[in-house]
N, CA, C and O atoms as a GROMACS GRO file, in nm:
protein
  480
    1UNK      N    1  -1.376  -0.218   0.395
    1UNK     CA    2  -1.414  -0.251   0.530
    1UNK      C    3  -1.293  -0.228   0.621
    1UNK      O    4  -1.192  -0.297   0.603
    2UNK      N    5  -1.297  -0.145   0.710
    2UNK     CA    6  -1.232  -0.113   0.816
    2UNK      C    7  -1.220  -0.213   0.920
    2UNK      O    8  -1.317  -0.252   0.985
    3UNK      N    9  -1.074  -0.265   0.940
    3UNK     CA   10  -1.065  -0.416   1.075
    3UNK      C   11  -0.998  -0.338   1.193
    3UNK      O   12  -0.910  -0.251   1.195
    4UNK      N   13  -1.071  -0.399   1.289
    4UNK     CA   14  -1.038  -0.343   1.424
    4UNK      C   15  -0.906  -0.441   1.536
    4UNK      O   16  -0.890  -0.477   1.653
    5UNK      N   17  -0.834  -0.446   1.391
    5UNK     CA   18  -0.693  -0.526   1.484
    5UNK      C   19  -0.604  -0.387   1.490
    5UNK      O   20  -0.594  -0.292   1.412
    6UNK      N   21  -0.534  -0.422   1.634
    6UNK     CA   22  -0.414  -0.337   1.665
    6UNK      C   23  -0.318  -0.343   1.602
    6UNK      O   24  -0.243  -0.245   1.599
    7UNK      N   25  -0.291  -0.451   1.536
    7UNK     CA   26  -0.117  -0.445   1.467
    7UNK      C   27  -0.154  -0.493   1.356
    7UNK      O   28  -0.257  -0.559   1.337
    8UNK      N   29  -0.061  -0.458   1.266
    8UNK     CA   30  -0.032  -0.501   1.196
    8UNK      C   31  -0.050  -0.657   1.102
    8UNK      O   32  -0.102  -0.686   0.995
    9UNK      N   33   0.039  -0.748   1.231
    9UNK     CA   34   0.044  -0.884   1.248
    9UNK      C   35  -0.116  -0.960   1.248
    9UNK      O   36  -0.150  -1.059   1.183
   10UNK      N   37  -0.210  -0.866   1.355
   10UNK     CA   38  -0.302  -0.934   1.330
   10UNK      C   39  -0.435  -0.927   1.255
   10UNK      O   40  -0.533  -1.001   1.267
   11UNK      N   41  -0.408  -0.782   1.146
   11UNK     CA   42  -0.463  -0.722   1.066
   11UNK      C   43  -0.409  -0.873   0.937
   11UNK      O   44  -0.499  -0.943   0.891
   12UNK      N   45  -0.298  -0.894   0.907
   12UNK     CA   46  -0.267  -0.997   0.896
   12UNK      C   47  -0.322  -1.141   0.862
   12UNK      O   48  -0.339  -1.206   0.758
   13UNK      N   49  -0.337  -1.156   0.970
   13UNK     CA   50  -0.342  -1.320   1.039
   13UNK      C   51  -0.535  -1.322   0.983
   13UNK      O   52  -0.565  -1.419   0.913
   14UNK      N   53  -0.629  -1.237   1.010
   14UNK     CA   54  -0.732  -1.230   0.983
   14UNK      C   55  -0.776  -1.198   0.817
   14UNK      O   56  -0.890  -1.189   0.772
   15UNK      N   57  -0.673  -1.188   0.759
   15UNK     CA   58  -0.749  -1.198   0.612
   15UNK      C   59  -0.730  -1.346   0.488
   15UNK      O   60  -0.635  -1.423   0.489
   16UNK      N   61  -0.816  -1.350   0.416
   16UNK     CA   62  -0.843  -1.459   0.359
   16UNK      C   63  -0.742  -1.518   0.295
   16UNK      O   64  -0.659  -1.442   0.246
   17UNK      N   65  -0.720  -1.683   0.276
   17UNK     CA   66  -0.582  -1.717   0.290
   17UNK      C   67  -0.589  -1.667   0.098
   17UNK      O   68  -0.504  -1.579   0.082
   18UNK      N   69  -0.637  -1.686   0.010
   18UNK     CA   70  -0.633  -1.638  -0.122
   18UNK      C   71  -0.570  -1.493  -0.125
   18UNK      O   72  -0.526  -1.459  -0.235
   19UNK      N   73  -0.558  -1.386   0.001
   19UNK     CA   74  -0.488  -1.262  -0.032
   19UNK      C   75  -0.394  -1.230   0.066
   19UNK      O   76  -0.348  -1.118   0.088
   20UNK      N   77  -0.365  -1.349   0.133
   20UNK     CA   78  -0.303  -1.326   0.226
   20UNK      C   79  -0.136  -1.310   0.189
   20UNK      O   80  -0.070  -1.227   0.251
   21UNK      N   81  -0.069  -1.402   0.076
   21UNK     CA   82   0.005  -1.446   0.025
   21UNK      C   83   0.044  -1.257  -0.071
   21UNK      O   84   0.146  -1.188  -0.075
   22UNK      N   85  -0.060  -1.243  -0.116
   22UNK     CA   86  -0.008  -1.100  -0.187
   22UNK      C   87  -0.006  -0.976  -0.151
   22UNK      O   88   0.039  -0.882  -0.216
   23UNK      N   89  -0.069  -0.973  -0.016
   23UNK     CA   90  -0.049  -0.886   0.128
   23UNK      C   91   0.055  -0.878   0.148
   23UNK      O   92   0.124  -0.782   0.114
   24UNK      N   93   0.117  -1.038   0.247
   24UNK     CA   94   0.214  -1.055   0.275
   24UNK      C   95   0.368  -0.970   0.167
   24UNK      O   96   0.460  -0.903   0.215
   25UNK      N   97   0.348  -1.002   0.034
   25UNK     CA   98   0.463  -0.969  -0.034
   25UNK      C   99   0.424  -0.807  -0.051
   25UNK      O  100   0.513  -0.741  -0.105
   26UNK      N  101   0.301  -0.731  -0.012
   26UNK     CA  102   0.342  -0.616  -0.032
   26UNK      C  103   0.380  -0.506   0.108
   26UNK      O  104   0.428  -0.394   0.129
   27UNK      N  105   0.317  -0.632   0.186
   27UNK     CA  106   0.372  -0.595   0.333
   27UNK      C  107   0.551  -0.592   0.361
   27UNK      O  108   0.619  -0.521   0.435
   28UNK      N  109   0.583  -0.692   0.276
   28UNK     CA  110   0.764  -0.726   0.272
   28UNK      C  111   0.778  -0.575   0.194
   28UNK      O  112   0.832  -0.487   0.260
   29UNK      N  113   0.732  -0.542   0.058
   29UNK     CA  114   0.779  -0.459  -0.040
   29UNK      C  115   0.780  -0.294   0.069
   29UNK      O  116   0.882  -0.228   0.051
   30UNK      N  117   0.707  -0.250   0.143
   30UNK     CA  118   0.690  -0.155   0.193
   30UNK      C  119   0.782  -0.145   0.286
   30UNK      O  120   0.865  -0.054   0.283
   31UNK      N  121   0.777  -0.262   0.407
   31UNK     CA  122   0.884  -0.236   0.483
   31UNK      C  123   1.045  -0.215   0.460
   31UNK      O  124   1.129  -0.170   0.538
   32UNK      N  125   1.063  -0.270   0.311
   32UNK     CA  126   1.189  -0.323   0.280
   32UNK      C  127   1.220  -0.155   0.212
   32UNK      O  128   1.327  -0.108   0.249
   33UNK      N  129   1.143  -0.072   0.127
   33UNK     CA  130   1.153   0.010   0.036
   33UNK      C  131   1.149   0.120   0.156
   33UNK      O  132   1.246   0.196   0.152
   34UNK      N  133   1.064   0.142   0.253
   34UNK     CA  134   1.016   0.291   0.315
   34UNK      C  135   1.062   0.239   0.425
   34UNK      O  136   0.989   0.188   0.510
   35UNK      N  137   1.212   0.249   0.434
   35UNK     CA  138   1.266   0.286   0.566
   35UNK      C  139   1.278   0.420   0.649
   35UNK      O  140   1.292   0.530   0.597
   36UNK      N  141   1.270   0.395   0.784
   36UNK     CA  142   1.221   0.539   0.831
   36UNK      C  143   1.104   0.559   0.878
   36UNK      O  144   1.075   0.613   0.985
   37UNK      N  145   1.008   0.502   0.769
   37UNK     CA  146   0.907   0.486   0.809
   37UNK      C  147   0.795   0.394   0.945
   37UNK      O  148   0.810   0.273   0.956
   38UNK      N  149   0.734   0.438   0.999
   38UNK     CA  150   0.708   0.346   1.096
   38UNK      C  151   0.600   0.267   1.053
   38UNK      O  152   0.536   0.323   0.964
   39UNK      N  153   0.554   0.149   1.087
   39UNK     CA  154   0.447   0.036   1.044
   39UNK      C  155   0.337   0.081   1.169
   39UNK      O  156   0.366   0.117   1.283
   40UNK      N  157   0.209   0.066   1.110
   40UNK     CA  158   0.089   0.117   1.223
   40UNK      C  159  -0.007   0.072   1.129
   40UNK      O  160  -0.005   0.044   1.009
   41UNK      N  161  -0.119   0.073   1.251
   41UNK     CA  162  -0.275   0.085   1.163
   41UNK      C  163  -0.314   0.194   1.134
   41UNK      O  164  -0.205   0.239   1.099
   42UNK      N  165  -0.364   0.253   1.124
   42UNK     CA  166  -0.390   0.376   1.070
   42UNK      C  167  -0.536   0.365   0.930
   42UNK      O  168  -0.518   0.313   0.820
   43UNK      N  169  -0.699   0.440   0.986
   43UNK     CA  170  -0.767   0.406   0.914
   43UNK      C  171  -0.837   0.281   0.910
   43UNK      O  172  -0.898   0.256   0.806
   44UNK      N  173  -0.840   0.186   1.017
   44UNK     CA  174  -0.860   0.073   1.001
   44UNK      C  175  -0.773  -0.040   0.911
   44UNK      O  176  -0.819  -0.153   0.895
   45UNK      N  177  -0.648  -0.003   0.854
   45UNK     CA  178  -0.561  -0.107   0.785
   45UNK      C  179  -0.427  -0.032   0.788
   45UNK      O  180  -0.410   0.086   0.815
   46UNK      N  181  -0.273  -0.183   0.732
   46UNK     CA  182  -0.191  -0.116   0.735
   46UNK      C  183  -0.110  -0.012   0.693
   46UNK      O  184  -0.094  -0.012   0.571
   47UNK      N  185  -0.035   0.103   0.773
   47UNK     CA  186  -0.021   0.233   0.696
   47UNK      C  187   0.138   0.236   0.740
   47UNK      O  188   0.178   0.152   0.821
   48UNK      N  189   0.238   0.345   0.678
   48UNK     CA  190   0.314   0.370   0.696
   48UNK      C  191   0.338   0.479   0.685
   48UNK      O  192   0.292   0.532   0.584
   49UNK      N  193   0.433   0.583   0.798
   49UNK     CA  194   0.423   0.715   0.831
   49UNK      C  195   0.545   0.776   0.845
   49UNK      O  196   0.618   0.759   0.943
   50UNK      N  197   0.574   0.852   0.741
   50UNK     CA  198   0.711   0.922   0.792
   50UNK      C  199   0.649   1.063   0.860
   50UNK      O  200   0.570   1.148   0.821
   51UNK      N  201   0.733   1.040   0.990
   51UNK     CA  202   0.675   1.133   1.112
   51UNK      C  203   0.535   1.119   1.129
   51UNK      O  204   0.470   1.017   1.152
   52UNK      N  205   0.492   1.251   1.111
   52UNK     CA  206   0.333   1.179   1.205
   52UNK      C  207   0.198   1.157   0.991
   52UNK      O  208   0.076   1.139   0.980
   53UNK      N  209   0.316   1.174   0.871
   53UNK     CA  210   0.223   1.164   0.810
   53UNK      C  211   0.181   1.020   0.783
   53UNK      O  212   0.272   0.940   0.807
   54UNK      N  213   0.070   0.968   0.740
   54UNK     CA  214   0.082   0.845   0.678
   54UNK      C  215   0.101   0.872   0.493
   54UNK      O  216   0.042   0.960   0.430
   55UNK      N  217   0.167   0.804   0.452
   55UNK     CA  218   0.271   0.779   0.302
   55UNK      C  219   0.233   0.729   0.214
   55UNK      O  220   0.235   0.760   0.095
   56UNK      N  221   0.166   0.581   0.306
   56UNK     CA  222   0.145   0.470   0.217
   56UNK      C  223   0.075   0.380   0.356
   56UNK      O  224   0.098   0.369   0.476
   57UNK      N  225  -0.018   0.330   0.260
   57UNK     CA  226  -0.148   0.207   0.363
   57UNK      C  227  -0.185   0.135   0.239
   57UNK      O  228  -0.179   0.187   0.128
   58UNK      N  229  -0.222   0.014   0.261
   58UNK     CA  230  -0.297  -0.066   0.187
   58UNK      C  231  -0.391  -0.211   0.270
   58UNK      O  232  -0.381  -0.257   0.384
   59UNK      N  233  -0.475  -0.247   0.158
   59UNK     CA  234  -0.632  -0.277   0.246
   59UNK      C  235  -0.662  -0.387   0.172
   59UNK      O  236  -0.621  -0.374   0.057
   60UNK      N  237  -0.734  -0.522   0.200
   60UNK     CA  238  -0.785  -0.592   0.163
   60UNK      C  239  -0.984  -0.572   0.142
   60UNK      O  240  -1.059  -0.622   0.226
   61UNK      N  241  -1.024  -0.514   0.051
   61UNK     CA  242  -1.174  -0.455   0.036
   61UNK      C  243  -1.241  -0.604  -0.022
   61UNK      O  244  -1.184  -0.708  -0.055
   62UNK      N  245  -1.368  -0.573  -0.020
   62UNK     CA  246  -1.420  -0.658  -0.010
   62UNK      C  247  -1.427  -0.701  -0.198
   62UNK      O  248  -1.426  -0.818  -0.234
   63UNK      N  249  -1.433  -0.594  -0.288
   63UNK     CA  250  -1.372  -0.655  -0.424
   63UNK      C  251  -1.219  -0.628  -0.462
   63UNK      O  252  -1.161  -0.677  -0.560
   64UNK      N  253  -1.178  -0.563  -0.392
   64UNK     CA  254  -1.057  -0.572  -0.487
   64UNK      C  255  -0.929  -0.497  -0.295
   64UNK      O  256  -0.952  -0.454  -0.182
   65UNK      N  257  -0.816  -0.527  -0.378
   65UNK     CA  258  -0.694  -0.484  -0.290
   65UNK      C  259  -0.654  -0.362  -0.324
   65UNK      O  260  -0.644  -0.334  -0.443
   66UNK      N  261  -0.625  -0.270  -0.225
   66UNK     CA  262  -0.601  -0.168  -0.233
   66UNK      C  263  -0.478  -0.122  -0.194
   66UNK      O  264  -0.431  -0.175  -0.093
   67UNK      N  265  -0.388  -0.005  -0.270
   67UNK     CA  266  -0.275   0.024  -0.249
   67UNK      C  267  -0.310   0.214  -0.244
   67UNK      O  268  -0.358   0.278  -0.337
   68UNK      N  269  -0.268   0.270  -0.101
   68UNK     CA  270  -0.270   0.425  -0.123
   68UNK      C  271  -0.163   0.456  -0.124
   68UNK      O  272  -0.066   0.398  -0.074
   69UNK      N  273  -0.168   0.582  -0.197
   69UNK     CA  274  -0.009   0.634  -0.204
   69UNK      C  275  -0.059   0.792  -0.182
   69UNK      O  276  -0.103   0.840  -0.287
   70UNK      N  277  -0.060   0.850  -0.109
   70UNK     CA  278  -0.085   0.971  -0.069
   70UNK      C  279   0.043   1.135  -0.076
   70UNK      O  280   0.069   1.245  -0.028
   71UNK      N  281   0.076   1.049  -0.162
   71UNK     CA  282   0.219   1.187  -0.246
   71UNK      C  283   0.162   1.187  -0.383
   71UNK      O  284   0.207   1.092  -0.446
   72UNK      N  285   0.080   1.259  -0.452
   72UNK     CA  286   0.019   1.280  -0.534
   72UNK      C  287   0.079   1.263  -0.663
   72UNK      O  288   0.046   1.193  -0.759
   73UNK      N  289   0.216   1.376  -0.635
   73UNK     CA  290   0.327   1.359  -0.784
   73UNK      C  291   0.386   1.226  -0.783
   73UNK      O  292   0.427   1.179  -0.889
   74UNK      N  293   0.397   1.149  -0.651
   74UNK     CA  294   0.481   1.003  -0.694
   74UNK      C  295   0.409   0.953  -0.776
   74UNK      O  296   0.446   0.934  -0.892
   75UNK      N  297   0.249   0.908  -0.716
   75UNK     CA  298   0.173   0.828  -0.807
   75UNK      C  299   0.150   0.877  -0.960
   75UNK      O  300   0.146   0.793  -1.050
   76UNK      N  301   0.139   0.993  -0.984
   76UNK     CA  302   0.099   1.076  -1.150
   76UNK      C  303   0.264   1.003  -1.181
   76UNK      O  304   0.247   0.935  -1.282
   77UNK      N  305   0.375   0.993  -1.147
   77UNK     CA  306   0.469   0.960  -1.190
   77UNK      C  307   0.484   0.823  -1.273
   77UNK      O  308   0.524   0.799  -1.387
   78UNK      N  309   0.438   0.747  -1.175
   78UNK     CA  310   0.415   0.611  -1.207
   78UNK      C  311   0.335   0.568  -1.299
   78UNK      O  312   0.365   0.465  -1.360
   79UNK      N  313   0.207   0.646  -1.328
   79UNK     CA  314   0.093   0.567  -1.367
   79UNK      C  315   0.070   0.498  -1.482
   79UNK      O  316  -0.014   0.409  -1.489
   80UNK      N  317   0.144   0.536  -1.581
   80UNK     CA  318   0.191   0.454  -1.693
   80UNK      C  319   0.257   0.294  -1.652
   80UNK      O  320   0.215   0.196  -1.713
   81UNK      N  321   0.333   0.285  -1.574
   81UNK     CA  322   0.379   0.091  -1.564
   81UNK      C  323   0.293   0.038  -1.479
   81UNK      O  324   0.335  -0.065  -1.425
   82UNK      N  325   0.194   0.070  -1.450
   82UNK     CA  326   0.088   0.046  -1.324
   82UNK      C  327  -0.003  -0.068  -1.440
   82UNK      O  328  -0.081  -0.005  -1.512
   83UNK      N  329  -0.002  -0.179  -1.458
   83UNK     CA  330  -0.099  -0.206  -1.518
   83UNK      C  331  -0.190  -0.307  -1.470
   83UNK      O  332  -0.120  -0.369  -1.389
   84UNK      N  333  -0.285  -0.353  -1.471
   84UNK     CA  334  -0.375  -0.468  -1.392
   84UNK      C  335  -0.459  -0.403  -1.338
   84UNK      O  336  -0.554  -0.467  -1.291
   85UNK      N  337  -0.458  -0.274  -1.323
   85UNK     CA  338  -0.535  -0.205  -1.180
   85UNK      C  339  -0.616  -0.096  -1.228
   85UNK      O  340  -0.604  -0.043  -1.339
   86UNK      N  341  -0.689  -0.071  -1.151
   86UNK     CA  342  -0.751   0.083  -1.198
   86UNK      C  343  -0.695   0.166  -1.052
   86UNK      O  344  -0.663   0.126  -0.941
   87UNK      N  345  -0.704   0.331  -1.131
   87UNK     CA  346  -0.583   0.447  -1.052
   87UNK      C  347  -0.694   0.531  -1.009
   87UNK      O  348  -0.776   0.551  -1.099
   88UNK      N  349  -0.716   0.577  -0.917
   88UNK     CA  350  -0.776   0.706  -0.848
   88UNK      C  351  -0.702   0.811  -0.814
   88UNK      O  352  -0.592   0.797  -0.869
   89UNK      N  353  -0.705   0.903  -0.755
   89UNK     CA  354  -0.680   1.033  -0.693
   89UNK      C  355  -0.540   0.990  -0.646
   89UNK      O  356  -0.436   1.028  -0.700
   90UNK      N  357  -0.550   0.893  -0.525
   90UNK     CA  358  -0.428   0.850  -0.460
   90UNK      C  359  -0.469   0.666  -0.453
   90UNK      O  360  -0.384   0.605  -0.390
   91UNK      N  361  -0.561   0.594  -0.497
   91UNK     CA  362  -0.546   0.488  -0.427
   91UNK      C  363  -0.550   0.365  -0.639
   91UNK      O  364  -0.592   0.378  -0.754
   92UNK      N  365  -0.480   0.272  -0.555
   92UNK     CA  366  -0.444   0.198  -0.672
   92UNK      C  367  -0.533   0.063  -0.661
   92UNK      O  368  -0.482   0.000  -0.568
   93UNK      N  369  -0.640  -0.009  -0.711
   93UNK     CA  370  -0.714  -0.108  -0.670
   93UNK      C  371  -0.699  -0.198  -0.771
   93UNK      O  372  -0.706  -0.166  -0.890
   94UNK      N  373  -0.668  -0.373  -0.710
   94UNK     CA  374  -0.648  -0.462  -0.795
   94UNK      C  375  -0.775  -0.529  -0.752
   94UNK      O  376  -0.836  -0.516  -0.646
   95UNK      N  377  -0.802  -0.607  -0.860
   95UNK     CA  378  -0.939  -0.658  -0.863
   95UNK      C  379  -0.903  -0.809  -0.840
   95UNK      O  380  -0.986  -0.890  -0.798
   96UNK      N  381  -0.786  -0.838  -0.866
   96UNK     CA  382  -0.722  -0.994  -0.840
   96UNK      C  383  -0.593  -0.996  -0.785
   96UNK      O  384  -0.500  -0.966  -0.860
   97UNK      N  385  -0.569  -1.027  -0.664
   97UNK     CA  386  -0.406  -1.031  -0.636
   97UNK      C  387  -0.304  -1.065  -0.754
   97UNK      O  388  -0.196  -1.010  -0.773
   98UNK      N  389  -0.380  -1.200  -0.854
   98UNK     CA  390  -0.255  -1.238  -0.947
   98UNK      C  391  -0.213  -1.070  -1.037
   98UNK      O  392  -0.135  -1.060  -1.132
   99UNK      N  393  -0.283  -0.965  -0.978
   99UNK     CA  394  -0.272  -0.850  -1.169
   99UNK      C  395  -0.139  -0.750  -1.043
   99UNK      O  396  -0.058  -0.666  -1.081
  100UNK      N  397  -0.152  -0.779  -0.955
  100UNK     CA  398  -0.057  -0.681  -0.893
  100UNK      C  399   0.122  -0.700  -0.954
  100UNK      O  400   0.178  -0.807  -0.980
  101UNK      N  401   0.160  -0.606  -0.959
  101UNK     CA  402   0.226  -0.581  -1.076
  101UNK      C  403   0.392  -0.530  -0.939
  101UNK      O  404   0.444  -0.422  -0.910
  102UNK      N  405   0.415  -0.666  -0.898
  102UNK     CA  406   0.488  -0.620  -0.759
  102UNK      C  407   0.656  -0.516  -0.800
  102UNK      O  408   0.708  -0.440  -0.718
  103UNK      N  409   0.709  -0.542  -0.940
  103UNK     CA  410   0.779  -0.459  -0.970
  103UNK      C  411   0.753  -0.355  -0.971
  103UNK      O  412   0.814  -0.273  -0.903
  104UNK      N  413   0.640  -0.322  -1.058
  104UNK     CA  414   0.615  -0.182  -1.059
  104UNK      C  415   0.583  -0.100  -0.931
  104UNK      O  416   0.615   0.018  -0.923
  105UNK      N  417   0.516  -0.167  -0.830
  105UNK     CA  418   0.489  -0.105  -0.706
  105UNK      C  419   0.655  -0.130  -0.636
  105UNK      O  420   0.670  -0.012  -0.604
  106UNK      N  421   0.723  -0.165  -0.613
  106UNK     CA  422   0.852  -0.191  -0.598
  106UNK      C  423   0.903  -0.043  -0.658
  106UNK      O  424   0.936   0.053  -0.588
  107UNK      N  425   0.900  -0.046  -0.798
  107UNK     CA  426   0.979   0.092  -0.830
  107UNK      C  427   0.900   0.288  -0.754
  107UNK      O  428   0.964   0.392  -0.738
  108UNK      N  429   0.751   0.261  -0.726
  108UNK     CA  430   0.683   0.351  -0.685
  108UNK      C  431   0.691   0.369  -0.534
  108UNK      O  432   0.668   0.479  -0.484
  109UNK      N  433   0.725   0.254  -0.456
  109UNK     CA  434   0.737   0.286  -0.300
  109UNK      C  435   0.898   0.344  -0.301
  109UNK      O  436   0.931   0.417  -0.208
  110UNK      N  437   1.017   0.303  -0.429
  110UNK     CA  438   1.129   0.349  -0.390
  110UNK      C  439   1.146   0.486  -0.403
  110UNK      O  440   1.241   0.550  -0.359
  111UNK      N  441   1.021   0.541  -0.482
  111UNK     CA  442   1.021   0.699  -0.523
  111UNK      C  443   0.949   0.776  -0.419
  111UNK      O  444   0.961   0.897  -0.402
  112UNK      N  445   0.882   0.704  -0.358
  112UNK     CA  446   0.786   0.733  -0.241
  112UNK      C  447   0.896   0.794  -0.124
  112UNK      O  448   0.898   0.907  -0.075
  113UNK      N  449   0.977   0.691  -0.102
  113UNK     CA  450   1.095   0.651   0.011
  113UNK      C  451   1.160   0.802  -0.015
  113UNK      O  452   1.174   0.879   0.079
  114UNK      N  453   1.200   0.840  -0.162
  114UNK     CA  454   1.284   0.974  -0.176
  114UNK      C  455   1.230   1.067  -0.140
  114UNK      O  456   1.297   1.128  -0.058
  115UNK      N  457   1.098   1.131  -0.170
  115UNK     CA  458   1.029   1.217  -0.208
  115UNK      C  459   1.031   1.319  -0.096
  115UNK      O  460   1.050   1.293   0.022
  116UNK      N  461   1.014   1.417  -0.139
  116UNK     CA  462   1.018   1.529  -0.009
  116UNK      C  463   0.861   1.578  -0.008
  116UNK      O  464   0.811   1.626   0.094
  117UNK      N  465   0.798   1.565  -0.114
  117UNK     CA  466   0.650   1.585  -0.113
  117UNK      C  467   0.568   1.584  -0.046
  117UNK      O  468   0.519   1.472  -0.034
  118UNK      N  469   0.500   1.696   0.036
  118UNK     CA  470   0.402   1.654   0.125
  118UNK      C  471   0.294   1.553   0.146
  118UNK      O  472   0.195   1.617   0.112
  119UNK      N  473   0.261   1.460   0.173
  119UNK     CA  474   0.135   1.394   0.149
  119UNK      C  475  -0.005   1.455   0.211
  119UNK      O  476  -0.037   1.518   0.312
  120UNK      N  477  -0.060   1.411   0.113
  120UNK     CA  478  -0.198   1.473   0.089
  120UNK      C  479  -0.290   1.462   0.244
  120UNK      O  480  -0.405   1.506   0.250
   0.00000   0.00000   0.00000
């Protein structure tokens, strides 16, 4: 489900307090890892864009939390320590905030941050 807040903050403030807490820490993990990058909505949720691409967004859905990573080779890189989640094309979906695996996404946004890879 696509939310029609302008920022960030209040993309935020409007989701349920049970995912709000593991938002929050992947909202910290992104800004802290993908510097350079700018914070926006983008898609109806939050995204992050080096120059005009977006990199990385992630979404609170109505079953599960979502993490995109739109550099194709970062994610095939990773997908082995990824565990809790099921993997798509580009998007990573946890079915329970507790399975998010914040190291491992920690080590995948820092490869993200390097990458010269176009995104998809």
């Amino acid at each position: 489900m696509q939310s029609k807040a302008p920022k960030v903050s209040a993309y935020m403030a409007e989701l349920p307090q049970e995912r709000r807490v593991a938002l929050a820490k992947l909202r910290a993990l992104c800004r802290r890892s993908l510097k350079g990058c700018e914070e926006c909505m983008a898609y109806g949720m939050p995204a992050y864009k080096s120059g005009t691409d977006v990199v990385v967004a992630f979404a609170s859905q109505k079953q599960h939390i979502s993490l995109y990573v739109l550099q194709y080779d970062v994610l095939n890189r990773h997908r082995k320590s990824l565990s809790g989640c099921t993997i798509g094309k580009g998007c990573i979906r946890y079915s329970r905030p507790e399975h998010i695996d914040f190291d491992s996404i920690a080590d995948l946004l820092r490869d993200v941050a390097k990458s010269t890879s176009e995104p998809c």
